[in-house]
N, C-alpha and C positions, 0 to 999 in steps of 0.2 A: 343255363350253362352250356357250352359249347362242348359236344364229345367229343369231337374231333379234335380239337386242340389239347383235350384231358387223355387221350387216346398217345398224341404225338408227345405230350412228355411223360406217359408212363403212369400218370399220376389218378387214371381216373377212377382205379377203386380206392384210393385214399378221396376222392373227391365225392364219391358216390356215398358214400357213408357218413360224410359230415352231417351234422344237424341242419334247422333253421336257421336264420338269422337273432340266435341267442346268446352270440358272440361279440355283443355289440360294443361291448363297457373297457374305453382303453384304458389300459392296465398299465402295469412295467414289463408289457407282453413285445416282442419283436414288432416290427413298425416296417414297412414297403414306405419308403421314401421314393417319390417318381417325379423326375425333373426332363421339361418339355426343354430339350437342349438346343434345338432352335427355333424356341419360341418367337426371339429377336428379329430373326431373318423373316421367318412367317408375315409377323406382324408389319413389318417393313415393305413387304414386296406384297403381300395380299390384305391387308390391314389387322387394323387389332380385332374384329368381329371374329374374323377367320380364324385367329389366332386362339381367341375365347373358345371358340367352334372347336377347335381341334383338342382343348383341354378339356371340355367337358364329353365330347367321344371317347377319350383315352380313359377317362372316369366310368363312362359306360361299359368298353371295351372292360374293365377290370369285372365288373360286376357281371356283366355274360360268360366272361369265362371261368365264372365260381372261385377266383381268386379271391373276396369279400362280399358280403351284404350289409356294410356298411356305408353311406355318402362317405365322401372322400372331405380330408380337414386341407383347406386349401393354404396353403403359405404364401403362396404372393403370386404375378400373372405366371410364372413356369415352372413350379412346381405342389404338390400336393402329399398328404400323407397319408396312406390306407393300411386298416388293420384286419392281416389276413386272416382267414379261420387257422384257430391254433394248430391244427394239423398240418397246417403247409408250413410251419414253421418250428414243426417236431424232429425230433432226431429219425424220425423214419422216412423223411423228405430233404435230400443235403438240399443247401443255400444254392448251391451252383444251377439245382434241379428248379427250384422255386424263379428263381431269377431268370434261366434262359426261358421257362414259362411264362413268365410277366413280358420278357422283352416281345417273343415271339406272339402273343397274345393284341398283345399292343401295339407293335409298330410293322407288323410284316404285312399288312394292307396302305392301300394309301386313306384318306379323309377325306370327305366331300361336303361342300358348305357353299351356299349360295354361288354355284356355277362356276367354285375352284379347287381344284385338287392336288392334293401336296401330302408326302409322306412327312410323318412326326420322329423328329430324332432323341429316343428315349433312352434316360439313363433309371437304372433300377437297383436300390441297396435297400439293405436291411439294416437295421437300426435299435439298439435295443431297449427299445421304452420311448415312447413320445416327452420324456423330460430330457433325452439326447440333446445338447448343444448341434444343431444342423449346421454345422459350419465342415466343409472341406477333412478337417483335421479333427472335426471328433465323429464323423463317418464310418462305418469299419468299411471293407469290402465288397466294391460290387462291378457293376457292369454295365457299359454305355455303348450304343452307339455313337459313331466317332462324328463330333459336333462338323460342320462344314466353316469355314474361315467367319470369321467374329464381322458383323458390319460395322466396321471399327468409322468409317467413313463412308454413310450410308448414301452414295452419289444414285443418280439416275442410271448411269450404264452399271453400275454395280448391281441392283434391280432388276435392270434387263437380264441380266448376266446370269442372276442363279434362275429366276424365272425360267430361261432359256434350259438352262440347265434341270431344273426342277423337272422338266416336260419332257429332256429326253431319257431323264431317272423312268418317269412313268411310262415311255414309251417301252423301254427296256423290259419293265414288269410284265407290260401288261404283252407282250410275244412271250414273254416266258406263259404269263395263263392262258393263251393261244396256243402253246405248245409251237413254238415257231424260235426254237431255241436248238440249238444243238450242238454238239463238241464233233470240233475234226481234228483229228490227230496226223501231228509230222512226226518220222522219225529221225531219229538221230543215232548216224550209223558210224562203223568202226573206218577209216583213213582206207583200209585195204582190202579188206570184204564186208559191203553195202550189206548182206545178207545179217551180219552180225550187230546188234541193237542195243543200244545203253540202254534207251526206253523211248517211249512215245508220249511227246508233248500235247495234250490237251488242250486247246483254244476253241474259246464258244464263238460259234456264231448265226448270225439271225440268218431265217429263210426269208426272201422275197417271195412277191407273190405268185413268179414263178416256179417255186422251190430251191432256188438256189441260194447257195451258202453267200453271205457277204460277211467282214470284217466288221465288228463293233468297239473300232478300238477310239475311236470318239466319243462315244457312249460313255465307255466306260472309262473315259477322264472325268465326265460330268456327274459320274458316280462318285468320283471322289472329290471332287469339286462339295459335292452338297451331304460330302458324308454317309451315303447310303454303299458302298460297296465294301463293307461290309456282312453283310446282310445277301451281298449279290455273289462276294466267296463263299461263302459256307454253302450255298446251292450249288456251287461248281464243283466243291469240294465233296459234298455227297453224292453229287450226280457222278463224280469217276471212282468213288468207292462202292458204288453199285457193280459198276463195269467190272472193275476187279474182282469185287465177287462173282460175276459172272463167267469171267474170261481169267480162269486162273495161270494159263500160262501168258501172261501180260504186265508188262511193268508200262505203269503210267504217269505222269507227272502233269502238275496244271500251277500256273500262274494264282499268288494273290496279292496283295495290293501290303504296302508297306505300314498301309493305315489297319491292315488283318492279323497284326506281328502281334499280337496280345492273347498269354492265358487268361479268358475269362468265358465266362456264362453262355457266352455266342459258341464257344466249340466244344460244349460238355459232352453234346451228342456226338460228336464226331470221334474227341476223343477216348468218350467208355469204347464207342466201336471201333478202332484201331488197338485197345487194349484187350478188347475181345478177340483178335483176329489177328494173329502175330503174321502171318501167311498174307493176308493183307497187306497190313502196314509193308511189309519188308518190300514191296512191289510201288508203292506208294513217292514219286519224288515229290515233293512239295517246293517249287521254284519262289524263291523271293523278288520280285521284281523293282525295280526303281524308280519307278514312276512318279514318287512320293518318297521323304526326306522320313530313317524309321525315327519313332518316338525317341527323344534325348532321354531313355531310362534303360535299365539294363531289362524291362519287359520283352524285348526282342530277342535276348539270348536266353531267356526263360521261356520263348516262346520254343524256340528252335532247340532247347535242351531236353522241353520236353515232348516234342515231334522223335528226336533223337533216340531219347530211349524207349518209345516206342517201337523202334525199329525203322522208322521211315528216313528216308535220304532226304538231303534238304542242297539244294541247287540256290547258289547266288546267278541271276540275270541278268544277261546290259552290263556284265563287268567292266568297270572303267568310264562308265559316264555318269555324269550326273549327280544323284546321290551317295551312290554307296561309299563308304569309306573301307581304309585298307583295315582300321583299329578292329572295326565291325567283324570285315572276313576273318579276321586272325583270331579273333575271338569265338566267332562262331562257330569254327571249325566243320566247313561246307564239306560233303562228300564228293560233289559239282561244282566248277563253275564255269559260266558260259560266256564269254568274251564277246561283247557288244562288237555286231556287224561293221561298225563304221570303221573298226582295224584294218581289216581284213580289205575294206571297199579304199582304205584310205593307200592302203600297201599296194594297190595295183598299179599304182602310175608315179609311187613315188618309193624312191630305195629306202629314205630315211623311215617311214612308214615302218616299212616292212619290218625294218631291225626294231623297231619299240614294239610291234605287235611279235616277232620270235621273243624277247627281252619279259614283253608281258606274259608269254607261254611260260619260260621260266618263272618268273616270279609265283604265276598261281597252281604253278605244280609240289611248287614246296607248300599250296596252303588247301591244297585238294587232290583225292587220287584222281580224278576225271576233269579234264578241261575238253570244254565243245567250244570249237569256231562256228559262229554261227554268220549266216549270210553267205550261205557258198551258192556261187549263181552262173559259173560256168565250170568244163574240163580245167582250162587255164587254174582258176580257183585248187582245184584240187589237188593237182599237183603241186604249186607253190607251197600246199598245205604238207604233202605227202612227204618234200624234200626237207622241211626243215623242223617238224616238231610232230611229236605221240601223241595225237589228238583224235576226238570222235569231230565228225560232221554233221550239220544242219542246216537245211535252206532247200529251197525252191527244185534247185537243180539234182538235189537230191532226191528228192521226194515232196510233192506239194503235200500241204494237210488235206486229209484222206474224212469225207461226213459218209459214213453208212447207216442211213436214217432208219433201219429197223434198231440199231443199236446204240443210236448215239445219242439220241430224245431224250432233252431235261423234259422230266415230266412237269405240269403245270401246277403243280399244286404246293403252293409254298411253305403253308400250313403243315405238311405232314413230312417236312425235311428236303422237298427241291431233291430227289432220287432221279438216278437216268432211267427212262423204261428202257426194258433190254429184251430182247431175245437171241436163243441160243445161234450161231450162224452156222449153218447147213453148209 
C-alpha cells in the first residue's frame, strides 16, 4: 500500500488497521465500479494491447493503494468491479472521501506500455451489491474524469490529433514534476486609483530553460481536448489556496475550465478546506472561463452555488463570446464579470463598437456588482474607459502578470494535492 496517497486522503489509519485479505467473499457489500472512459480513444490511437496494458495497471494501481486485495471482476474491455475492504466503505469513510482516493490513486500518474505513454480517464462509483443492474440509470453517485470527445469517426487526422494532444497533456505534467510550473499574477485595478485592487488574477505558466515565464495557453486547450484539465484545475486551485493562506492580506482569483463546473469527488479536498477557512474562501475568486461549452445540467449552478455559500466570489470570463450564455449569467448570480477584450480592441476604431461594449457595461451591472474591461493596452484605452462607465481595469498596460518564484512554485508533487511552495516575502 502506498502511504503517501493513504497520508493525502486522510485515510491512512483507517487503512492501517484493516485486516488481510479476508475480505474476499462479494456479498450485497458496496461495489467500486471503475470505467476506463477513454478506453476507445486509447485503443484507437495506441492499440488495444496498450489499451489492455492500461486496464490491468489501473487494477494494480487499486491493489497498491490498499483500496482491495481482491482481483478485480472484469465487465468488458473498459470497465471492472472491485470489492473494497469494508472499512472504506463504512460510515466512518464518506463516499466522496473514498472516491476522490480511488480517482486520485488511479489516474493522477500517466501509464507506460511498450514505448507509449498516455493518461487513463477514470470514472469511479459505488454500487451497492454486485447484483446492481450496471446500467447508467441504476448507478447511484459518483465521479469521473471528464471523457475527451467520443471517436465517433475514428479518421487518421483524428489519431494524429489526440496523439498530438495526448503529448502535450504529458508534457504539461511532467514540468509540473519538474517543478517548472508557476503562477504569475495580474492585477486588476480601480478606473481612478491603480493603487486600489478588486484582486489578482492567477495564471500558470511554464519556465523555459532559461527561467522564464511563457504562456501555456495551447496546452491547456489539449488539456481539454483529451479530458485531462480537470485534474490539471484542482492543482491550480490548491496551489492559490496555499498562497492565500500564506499571504493573508491578498485576494486571488484563477481560471478553471468549464469542463471543472461539477460538485464531485475531484473538489472534496478543496472544498472541506474553504469550509474550514471562511477567511480564505472570502479572498478566493473562482473565474469561469469559456473556453468550453458548461455541461447542459443545472451541475454548473450547483457548482457555483456551492462555491457561493462558501464564501468565495465567482467571476464569469470572455463575457460575450463564445460559449457563455446570458440564461447561465442570470442564473448564476456572478459577483464579477469580466468583458471579453475583443469589445474594447473592437470599440477603438469603430463608434458603433464602442456603444454595444458602453450597452454591454449596462447590461452586466444589473447581473453583477463588479464588471472588469479587460484588454486595456494603452492611456487612449483608459480614458475612453474612464469617460463613460464604473469599471475596474485589466491588461498589459496596466500591469503585466507579475511570477515571484520564491512564492509562486506549484509544487511537484501531485499525489499530495498540487500545493504552491511559498515562502514568507521579506
Amino acid at each position: 500500500m502506498s502511504q503517501r496517497w493513504a497520508a493525502h486522503m486522510k485515510c491512512r489509519p483507517v487503512i492501517e488497521h484493516i485486516g488481510g485479505p479476508g475480505h474476499a467473499a462479494r456479498r450485497q457489500a458496496p461495489q467500486l465500479l471503475v470505467t476506463l472512459r477513454n478506453h476507445a480513444h486509447l485503443a484507437a490511437v495506441y492499440g488495444n494491447a496498450f489499451a489492455a496494458a492500461v486496464e490491468r495497471e489501473l487494477q494494480g494501481r487499486a491493489l497498491a493503494a490498499g483500496i482491495t486485495s481482491d482481483a478485480a471482476l472484469r465487465l468488458g474491455d473498459d470497465r471492472f468491479l472491485l470489492s473494497p475492504y469494508p472499512i472504506l466503505t463504512s460510515e466512518s469513510v464518506s463516499r466522496e472521501r473514498l472516491l476522490e482516493y480511488v480517482l486520485i490513486s488511479l489516474c493522477s500518474t500517466p501509464v507506460e506500455h511498450g514505448g507509449q505513454t498516455a493518461f487513463a480517464l477514470v470514472e469511479a462509483r459505488l454500487i451497492d451489491g454486485v447484483d446492481t443492474k450496471l446500467t447508467d440509470s441504476g448507478i447511484g453517485p459518483g465521479t469521473a474524469t471528464q471523457p475527451g470527445f467520443a471517436p465517433d469517426q475514428c479518421t487518421e487526422a483524428w489519431r494524429l490529433e489526440y496523439a498530438k494532444d495526448m503529448s502535450e497533456a504529458l508534457r504539461v505534467f511532467q514540468l509540473l514534476n519538474a517543478g517548472r510550473l508557476t503562477l504569475a499574477f495580474q492585477p486588476i485595478v480601480a478606473r481612478v486609483d491603480f493603487s486600489q485592487q478588486l484582486y489578482q488574477e492567477g495564471l500558470v505558466r511554464a519556465l523555459d530553460e532559461d527561467g522564464e515565464p511563457v504562456s501555456l495557453e495551447a496546452a491547456l486547450k489539449s488539456l481539454e481536448r483529451v479530458g485531462l484539465i480537470r485534474l490539471f484545475d484542482r492543482c491550480v486551485v490548491q496551489a492559490v489556496l496555499a498562497l492565500l493562506r500564506l499571504r493573508p492580506a491578498l485576494c486571488l482569483g484563477c481560471n478553471i475550465s468549464a469542463q471543472s463546473v461539477v460538485v464531485d469527488s475531484w473538489w472534496r479536498q478543496v472544498l472541506e478546506d474553504l469550509e474550514a477557512d471562511p477567511f480564505v474562501a472570502s479572498r478566493l475568486v473562482i473565474e469561469l472561463t469559456e473556453n468550453a461549452s458548461f455541461p447542459g445540467t443545472d451541475e454548473p449552478l450547483e457548482f457555483v452555488s456551492k462555491l457561493q455559500q462558501l464564501g468565495c466570489r465567482i467571476a464569469l470570463d470572455n463575457f460575450g463570446s463564445r460559449f457563455n450564455t446570458l440564461d447561465f449569467s442570470v442564473r448564476a448570480k456572478p459577483a464579477i464579470i469580466k468583458i471579453d477584450n475583443g469589445y474594447l480592441g473592437r470599440g477603438r476604431s469603430d463608434g458603433a463598437a464602442r456603444s454595444v461594449l458602453t450597452n454591454l457595461v449596462q447590461l452586466c451591472s444589473r447581473l453583477a456588482d463588479d464588471i472588469v474591461i479587460e484588454g486595456i493596452e494603452s492611456e487612449a484605452d483608459i480614458d475612453a474607459v474612464r469617460r463613460r462607465m464604473d469599471v475596474w481595469l485589466q491588461g498589459d498596460f496596466i500591469g503585466r502578470a507579475k511570477v515571484r518564484r520564491s512564492e509562486h512554485g506549484m509544487a511537484p508533487d501531485l499525489l499530495m494535492g498540487c500545493t504552491a511552495t511559498a515562502s514568507e516575502q521579506t
